[in-house]
C-alpha positions as CSV (number, residue, x, y, z in Angstrom):
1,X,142.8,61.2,100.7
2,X,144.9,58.3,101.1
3,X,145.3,56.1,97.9
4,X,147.3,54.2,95.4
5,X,146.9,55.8,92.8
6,X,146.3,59.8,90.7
7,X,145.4,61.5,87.5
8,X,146.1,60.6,85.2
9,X,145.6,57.2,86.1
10,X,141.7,56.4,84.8
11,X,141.6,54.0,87.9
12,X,138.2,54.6,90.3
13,X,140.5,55.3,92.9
14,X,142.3,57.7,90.9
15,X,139.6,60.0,90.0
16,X,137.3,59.8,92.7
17,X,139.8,61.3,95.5
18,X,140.9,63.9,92.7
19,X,137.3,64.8,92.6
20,X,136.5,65.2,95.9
21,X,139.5,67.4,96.9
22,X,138.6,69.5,94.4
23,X,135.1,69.6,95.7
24,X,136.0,69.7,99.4
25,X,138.4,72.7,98.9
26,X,135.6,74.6,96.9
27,X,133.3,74.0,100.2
28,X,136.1,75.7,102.4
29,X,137.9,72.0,103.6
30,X,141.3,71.7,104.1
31,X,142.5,68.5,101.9
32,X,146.0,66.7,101.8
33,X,146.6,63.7,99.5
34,X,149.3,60.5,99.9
35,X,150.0,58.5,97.2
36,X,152.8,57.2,95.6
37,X,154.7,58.8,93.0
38,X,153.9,58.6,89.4
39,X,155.8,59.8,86.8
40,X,152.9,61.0,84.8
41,X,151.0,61.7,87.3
42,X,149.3,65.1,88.3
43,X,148.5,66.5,91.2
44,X,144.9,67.2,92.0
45,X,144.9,70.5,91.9
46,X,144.1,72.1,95.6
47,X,145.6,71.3,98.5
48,X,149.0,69.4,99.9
49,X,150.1,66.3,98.7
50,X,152.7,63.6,100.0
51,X,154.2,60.7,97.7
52,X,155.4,57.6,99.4
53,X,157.6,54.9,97.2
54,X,155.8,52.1,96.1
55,X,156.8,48.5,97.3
56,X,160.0,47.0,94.6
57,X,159.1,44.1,92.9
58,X,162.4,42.7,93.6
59,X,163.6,39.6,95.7
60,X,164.4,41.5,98.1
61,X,161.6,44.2,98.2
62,X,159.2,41.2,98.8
63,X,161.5,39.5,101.4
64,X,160.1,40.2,105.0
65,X,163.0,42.8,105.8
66,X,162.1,44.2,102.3
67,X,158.2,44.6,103.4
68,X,159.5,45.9,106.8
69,X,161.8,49.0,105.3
70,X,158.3,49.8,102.8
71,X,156.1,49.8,106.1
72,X,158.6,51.6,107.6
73,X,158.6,54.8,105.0
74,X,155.1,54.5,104.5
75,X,154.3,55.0,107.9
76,X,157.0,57.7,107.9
77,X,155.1,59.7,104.9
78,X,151.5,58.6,107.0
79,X,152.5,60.4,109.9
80,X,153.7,63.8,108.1
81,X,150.8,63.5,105.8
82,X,148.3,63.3,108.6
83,X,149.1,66.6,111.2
84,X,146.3,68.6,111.7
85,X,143.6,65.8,109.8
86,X,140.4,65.6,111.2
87,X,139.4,62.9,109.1
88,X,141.9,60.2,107.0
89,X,140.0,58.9,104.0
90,X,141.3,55.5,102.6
91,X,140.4,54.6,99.1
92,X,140.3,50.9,98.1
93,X,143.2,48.4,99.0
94,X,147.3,48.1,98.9
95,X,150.1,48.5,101.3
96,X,149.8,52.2,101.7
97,X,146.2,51.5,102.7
98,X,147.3,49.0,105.6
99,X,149.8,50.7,106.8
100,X,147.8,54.3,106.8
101,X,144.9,52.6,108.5
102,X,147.6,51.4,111.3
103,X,149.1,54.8,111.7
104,X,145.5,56.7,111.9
105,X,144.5,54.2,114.8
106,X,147.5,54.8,116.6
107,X,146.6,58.6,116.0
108,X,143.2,58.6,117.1
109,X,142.4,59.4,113.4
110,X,138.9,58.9,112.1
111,X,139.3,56.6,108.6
112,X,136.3,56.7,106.0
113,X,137.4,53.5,103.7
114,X,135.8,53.7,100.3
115,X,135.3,50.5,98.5
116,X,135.8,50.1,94.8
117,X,135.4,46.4,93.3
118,X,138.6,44.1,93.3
119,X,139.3,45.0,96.5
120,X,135.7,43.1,97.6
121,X,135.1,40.5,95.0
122,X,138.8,39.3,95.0
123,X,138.5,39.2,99.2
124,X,140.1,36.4,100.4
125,X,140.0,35.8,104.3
126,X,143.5,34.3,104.4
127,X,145.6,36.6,102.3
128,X,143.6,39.5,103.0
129,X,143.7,39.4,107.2
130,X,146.0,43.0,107.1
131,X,143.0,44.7,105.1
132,X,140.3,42.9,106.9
133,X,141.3,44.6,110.0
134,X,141.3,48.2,108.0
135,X,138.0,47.3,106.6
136,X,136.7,46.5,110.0
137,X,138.9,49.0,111.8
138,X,137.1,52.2,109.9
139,X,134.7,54.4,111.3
140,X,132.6,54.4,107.9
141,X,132.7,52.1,105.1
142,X,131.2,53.4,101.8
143,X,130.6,51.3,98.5
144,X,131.0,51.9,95.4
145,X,127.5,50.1,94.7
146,X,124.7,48.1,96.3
147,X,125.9,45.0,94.6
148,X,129.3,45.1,96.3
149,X,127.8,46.2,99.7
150,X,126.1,43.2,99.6
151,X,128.9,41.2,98.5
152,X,131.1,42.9,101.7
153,X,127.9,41.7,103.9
154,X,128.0,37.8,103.0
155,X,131.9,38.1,103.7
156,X,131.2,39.7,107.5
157,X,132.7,42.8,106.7
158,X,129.9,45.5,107.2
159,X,127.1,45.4,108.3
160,X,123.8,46.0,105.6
161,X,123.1,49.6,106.0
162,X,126.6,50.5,105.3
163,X,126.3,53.6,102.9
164,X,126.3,53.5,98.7
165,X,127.9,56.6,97.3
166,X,127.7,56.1,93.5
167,X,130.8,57.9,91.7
168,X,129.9,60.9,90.2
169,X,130.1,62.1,86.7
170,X,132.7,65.2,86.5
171,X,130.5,68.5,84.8
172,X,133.3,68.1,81.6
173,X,130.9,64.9,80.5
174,X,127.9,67.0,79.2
175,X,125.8,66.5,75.8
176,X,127.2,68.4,72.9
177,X,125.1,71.0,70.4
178,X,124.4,69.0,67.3
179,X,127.1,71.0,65.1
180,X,129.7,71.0,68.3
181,X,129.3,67.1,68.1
182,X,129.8,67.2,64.4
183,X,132.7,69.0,64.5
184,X,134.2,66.2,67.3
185,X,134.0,64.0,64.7
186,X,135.9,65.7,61.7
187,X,138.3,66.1,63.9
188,X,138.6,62.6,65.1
189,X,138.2,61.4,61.4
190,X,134.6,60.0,62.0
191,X,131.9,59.3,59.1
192,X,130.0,56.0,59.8
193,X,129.6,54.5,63.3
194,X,131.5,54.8,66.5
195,X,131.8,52.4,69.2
196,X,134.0,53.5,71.7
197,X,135.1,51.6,75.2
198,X,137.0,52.8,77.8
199,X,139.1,51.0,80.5
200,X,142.7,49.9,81.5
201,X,143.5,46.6,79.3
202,X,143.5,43.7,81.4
203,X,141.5,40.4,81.6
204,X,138.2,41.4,83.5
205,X,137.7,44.0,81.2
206,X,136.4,41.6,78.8
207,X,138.2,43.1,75.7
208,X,139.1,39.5,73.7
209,X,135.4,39.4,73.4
210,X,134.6,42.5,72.6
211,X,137.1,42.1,69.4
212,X,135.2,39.2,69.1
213,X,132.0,40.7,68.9
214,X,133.3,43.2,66.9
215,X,134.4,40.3,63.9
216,X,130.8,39.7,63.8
217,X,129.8,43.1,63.8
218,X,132.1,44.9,60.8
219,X,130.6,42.8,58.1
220,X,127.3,43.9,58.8
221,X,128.1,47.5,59.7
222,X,130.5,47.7,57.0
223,X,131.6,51.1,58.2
224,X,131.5,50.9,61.6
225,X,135.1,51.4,63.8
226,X,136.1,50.3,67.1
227,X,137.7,53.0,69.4
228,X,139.3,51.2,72.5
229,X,140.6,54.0,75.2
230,X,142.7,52.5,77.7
231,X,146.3,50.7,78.0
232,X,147.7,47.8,79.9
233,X,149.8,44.7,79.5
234,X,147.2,42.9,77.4
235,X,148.0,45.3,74.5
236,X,150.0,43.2,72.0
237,X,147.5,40.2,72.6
238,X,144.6,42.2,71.6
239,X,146.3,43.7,68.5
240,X,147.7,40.6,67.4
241,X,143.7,38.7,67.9
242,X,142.2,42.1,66.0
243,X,145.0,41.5,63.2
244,X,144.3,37.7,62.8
245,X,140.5,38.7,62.7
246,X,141.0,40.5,60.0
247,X,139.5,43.8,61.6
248,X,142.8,45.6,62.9
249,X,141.8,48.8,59.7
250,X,138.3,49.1,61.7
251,X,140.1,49.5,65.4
252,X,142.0,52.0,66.9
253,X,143.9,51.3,69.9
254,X,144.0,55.1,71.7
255,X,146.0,54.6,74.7
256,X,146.2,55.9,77.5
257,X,143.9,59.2,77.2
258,X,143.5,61.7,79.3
259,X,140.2,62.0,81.6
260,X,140.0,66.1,80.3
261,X,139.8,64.4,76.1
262,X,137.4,61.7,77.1
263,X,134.6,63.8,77.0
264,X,135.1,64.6,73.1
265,X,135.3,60.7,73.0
266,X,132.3,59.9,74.9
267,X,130.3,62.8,72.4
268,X,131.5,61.6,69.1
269,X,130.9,58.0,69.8
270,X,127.2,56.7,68.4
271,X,127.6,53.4,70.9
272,X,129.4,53.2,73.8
273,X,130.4,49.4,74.9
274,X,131.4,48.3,78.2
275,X,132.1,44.1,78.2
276,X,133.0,44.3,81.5
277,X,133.8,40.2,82.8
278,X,133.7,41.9,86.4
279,X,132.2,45.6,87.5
280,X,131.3,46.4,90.4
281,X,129.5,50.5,89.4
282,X,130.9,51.5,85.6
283,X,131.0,54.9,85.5
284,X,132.6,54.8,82.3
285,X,129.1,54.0,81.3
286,X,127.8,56.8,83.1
287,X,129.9,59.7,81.3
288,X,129.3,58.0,78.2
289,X,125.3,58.6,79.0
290,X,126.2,62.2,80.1
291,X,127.7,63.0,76.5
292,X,124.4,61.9,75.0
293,X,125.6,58.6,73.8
294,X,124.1,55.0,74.9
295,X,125.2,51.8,76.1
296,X,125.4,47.9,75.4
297,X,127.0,46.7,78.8
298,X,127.3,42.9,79.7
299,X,125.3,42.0,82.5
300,X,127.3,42.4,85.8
301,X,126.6,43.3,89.3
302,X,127.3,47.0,88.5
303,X,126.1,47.4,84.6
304,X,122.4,45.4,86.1
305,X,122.6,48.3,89.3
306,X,123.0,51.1,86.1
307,X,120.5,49.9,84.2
308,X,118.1,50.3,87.2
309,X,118.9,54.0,86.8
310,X,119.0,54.1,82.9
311,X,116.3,52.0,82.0
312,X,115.8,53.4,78.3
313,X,119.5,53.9,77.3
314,X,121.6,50.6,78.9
315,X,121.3,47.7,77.0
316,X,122.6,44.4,78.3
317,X,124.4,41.0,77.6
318,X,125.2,38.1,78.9
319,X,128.8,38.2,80.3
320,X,131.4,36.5,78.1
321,X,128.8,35.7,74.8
322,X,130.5,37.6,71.6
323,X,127.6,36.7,69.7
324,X,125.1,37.9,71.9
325,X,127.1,41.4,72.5
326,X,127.4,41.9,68.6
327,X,123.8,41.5,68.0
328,X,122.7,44.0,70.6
329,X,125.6,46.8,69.5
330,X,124.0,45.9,65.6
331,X,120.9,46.3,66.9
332,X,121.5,49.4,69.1
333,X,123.4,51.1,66.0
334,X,120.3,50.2,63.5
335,X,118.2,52.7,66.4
336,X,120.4,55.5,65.4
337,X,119.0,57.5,68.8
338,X,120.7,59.5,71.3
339,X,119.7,59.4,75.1
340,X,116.6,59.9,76.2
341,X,115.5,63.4,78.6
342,X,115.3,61.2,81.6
343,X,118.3,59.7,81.2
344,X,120.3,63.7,81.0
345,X,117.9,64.7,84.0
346,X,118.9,62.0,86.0
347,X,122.5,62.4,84.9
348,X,122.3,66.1,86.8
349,X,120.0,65.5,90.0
350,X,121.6,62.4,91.1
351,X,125.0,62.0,89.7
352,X,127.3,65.4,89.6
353,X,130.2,66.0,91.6
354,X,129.0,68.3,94.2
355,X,126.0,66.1,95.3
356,X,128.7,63.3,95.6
357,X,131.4,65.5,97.6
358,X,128.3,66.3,100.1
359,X,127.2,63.0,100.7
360,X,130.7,62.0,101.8
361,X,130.5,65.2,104.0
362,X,127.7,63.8,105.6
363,X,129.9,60.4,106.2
364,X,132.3,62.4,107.3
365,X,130.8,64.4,110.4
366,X,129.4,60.7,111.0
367,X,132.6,59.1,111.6
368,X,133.9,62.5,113.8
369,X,130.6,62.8,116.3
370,X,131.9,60.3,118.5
371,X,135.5,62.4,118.7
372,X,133.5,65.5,118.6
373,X,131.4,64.3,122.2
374,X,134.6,63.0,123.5
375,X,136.1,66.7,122.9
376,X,133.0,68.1,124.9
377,X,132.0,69.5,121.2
378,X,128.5,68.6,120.2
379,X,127.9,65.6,117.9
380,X,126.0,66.6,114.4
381,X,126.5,65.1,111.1
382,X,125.2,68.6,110.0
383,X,127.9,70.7,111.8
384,X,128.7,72.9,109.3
385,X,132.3,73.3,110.4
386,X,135.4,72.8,107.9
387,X,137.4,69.7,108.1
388,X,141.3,69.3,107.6
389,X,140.5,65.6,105.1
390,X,143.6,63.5,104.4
């Protein structure tokens, strides 16, 4: 598992690798993962891992010379981190994706590239050439959703039957007994509404308008609170706009919280609000519904693909409308309903871990059958055999 990023990190390309080597290991696969250091960050749990330094942000860390020495250790930690792979799995984009997709081909390495979001929607064909070739260079490209498959389609960078692999929902995410939820929220201080949100603080995440919305809303919900999981450079300004709107008693700014508390979180919360400006999947949304608790959700590619799943229990908004996002959540709290049966049962056929890890399996012994006839070994995306997965 090749990626920029690791626990406790909340990025998709954080926790979906974690997930999978955990997954992979339990199936009898041998897993290494490269990253780069982090000095919070924990590793997954099974299996080797190698840390490559990140690119400085320095003059002379961005100078060509500067970009050279970065490819020249990442390449360096590539090599060491893929002896003995059968498969190299590359998650998202960044340097340490380039330059690992480089060292694979040279290898004769299989990659598997999953595809998150940013990486697709922000594509541009001039700045981008390095991951273009990566993207085209894989053996399987996989998507975080439909909507961003066919976004990678209109670009010319897979073709349309590419496969979706939906993230899955880790078993911790799981609907509480009625006292167990009560207790969550003693603990967390809780007697009128919740509205919790969850995601790193940064301008997509649509978060001045949620605090927006949520102006509008605390009048009418006099004791309603505002939960926001999640930190990022955008911090101060969203403090200093919930102080001036006079709701900064009503909102709690958590953090940074770690993915094993989230569950509680998720439980306690009576709403769970996602106003997302971009989103390519949300599966914020989707441990939130595995807790029991709903979701208002503005109206992107991914929220509209969830809703298609969650009919009864995702509520949506147009993107970017404050007023239009606090009437739902009012609206959605007047209810006072958990999620419906449907919504839990489709929570454990389709979305759980280990029916994730398998289906990347499967897109595994895919991208090896062409080595495997090369080898004289028979091709089979069944072949029960374990792989070494970097």
């Amino acid at each position: 598992m090749v990626t920029p990023h690791m626990p406790p990190e909340q990025a998709a390309n954080a926790l979906l690798p974690a997930v999978l080597v955990r997954e992979l290991t339990r199936s009898g696969h041998t897993t290494t993962f490269l990253t780069h250091r982090n000095p919070e960050g924990r590793a997954p749990g099974t299996g080797r891992i190698f840390y490559a330094a990140r690119r400085g942000k320095g003059a002379l860390a961005r100078s060509p010379l500067g970009a050279l020495a970065t490819a020249a250790r990442l390449a360096a930690a590539s090599f060491r981190a893929f002896r003995g792979a059968d498969v190299v799995h590359l998650h998202s984009n960044g340097f340490i994706v380039d330059v690992a997709g480089w060292v694979a081909a040279g290898l004769g390495r299989p990659t598997v590239l999953t595809l998150y979001g940013t990486d697709i929607w922000h594509f541009d064909p001039q700045r981008n050439r390095r991951f273009a070739d990566v993207i085209r260079g894989a053996r399987a490209r996989v998507f975080y959703s439909r909507a961003l498959r066919d976004r990678a389609v209109e670009l010319g960078l897979t073709d349309g039957d590419a496969p979706v692999i939906y993230a899955p929902v880790d078993d911790g995410f799981s609907v509480p007994t009625d006292d167990a939820r009560a207790a969550m929220r003693r603990a967390l201080g809780i007697t009128g509404p919740l509205l919790l949100t969850v995601k790193r603080l940064h301008q997509v995440a649509g978060y001045e308008d949620l605090l927006r919305a949520f102006a509008i809303v605390a009048p009418r919900v006099p004791d309603a609170l505002l939960f926001i999981a999640g930190d990022g450079a955008l911090r101060p300004d969203l403090e200093r706009q919930a102080a001036e709107a006079g709701i900064s008693q009503r909102v709690r700014f958590l953090g940074l919280v770690d993915n094993r508390e989230l569950p509680r979180y998720c439980a306690a919360a009576d709403l769970f609000v996602l106003p997302s400006r971009l989103e390519s999947w949300g599966t914020v949304m989707l441990e939130a519904l595995a807790c029991g608790t709903r979701v208002v959700a503005t109206a992107t590619a991914g929220a509209r693909e969830a809703k298609g799943f969650f009919e009864d229990d995702v509520r949506l908004t147009p993107v970017e409308d404050a007023g239009a996002l606090a009437e739902a959540v009012v609206q959605a709290i007047g209810e006072g309903r958990r999620t419906s049966d449907a919504t839990r049962r489709r929570i454990e056929t389709t979305f759980r871990p280990g029916g994730c890890a398998k289906a990347y399996e499967d897109v595994y012994e895919e991208a090896l059958a062409p080595f495997d006839s090369a080898q004289g070994r028979k091709a089979s995306t069944h072949d029960s055999t374990n792989r070494n997965v970097t």
